[in-house]
N, C-alpha and C positions, 0 to 999 in steps of 0.2 A: 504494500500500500504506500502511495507516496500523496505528496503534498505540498502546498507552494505559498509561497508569499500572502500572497493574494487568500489564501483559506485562513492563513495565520490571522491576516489583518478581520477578515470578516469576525471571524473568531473574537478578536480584541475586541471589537465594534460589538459585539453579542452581548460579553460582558459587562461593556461600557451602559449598554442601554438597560440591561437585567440590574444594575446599581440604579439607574437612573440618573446618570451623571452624564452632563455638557462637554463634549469636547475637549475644550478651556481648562474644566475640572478636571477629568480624567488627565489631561497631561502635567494640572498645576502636582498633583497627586503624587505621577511618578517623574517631577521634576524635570521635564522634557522640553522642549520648544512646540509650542501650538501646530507649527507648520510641521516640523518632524511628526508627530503623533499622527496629525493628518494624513499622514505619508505611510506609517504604519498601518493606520485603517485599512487603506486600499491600497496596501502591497506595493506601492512605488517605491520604498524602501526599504534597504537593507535592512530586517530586524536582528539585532546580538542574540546572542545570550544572555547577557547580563540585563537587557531592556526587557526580557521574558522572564529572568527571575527575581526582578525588579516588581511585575504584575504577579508573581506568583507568592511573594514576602508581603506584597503590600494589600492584597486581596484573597489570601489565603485560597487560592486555585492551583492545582497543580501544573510542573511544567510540559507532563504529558496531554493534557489536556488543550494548551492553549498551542503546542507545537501541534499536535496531531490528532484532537479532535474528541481523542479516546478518554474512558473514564478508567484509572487504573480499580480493578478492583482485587490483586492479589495481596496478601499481608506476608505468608508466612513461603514463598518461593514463586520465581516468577520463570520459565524457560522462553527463548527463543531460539527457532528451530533456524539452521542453516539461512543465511538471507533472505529470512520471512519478517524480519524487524522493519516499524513501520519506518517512512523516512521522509526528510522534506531536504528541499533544494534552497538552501538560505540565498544564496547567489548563483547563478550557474554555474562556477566553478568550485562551489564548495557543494555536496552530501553530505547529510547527517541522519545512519540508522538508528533509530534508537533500540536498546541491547536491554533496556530497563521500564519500557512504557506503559506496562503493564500491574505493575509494583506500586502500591501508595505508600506514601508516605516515606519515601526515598531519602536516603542520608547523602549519596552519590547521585551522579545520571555517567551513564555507559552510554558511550556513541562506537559506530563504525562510522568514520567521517573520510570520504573521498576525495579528494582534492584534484582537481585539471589543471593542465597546466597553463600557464599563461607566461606572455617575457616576461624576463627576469625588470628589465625596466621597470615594470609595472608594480607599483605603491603596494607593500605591503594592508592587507584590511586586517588594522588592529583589531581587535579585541581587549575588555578589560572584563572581569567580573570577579566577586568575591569569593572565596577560596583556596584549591589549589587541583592542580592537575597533574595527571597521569597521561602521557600520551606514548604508544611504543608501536615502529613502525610494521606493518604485516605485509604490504608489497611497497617496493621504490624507495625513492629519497627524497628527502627537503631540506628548505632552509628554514629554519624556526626561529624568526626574532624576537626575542625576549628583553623585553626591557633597550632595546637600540641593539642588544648584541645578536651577527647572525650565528646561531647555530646548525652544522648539517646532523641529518639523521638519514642512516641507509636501514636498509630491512635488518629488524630484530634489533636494534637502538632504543631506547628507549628516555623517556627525560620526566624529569616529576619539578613543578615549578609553581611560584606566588604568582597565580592568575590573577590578581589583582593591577598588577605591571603588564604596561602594554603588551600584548603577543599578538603574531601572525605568521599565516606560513605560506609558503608556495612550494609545488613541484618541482622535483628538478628534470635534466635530463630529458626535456619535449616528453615527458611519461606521466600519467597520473601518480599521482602516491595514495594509501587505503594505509589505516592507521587506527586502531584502538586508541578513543579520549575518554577518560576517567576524568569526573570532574567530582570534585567530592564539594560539598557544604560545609562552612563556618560554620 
């Protein structure tokens, strides 16, 4: 099952109106820019992670929920089977399956996150979000910028870091990279 911007944003706008909160509110809320939020609604923007579990702290919603629609309902073990995890396309060049969507009440979230490649010219997309992370690589290589430093990682590398300092990563090699991301909770 997969899923895109655009169902995220609908998603946000579901809950936004299920509170009964304006626009304005909903972004004074998650400390956003009116115009960003707006963006979010209808999928013209790149939504983080940190801006989903931003709405998942501050409205007590889970993050399986607002990425993919799903209500987790397992507590005590959750399986997914061989590439049956659901997944959405944050940008085109990045996939994210989630390994955990089905599990409430999550201390972590497990991704399989695919990465395309694109030139190396090309701006790292930070990320920031509270915790830390686990990420080890299962096919290819990248560069993983962590805090301004690049780091490479080839197959079977692995890095554990303060997700809270900017990161980003790109493929290397004109190849995709596929990469186990552990992201655990403060």
């Amino acid at each position: 099952m997969a899923t895109d911007l655009t169902q995220i944003g609908e998603r946000i706008k579901g809950l936004r109106d299920a509170l009964d909160l304006s626009p304005e509110e909903m972004a004074h809320k998650l400390e956003v820019d009116i115009t960003d939020y707006q963006q979010y609604e209808t999928g013209d923007r790149d939504i983080s992670l940190s801006f989903l579990q931003r709405i998942e702290r501050e409205f007590n919603v889970d993050l399986a929920t607002l990425m993919f629609g799903t209500e987790p309902k397992m507590n005590s073990y959750y399986i997914t089977r061989k590439d049956k995890g659901v997944s959405v396309e944050r940008v085109s060049a990045y996939k994210y399956q989630s390994l955990t969507s089905g599990f409430t009440n999550n201390v972590a979230e497990v991704f399989v996150v695919t990465v395309e490649p694109k030139p190396m010219e090309t701006d790292f997309l930070q990320s920031i979000h509270a915790g830390q992370e686990f990420n080890m690589i299962l096919e290819g290589s990248m560069v993983l910028n962590v805090n301004g430093k690049d780091l490479i990682l080839g197959e079977g590398d692995s890095i554990y870091f303060d997700s809270s300092l900017p990161h980003g990563m790109k493929a290397l090699n004109n190849k995709p990279v596929k990469f186990l991301a552990v992201i655990l909770y403060p």
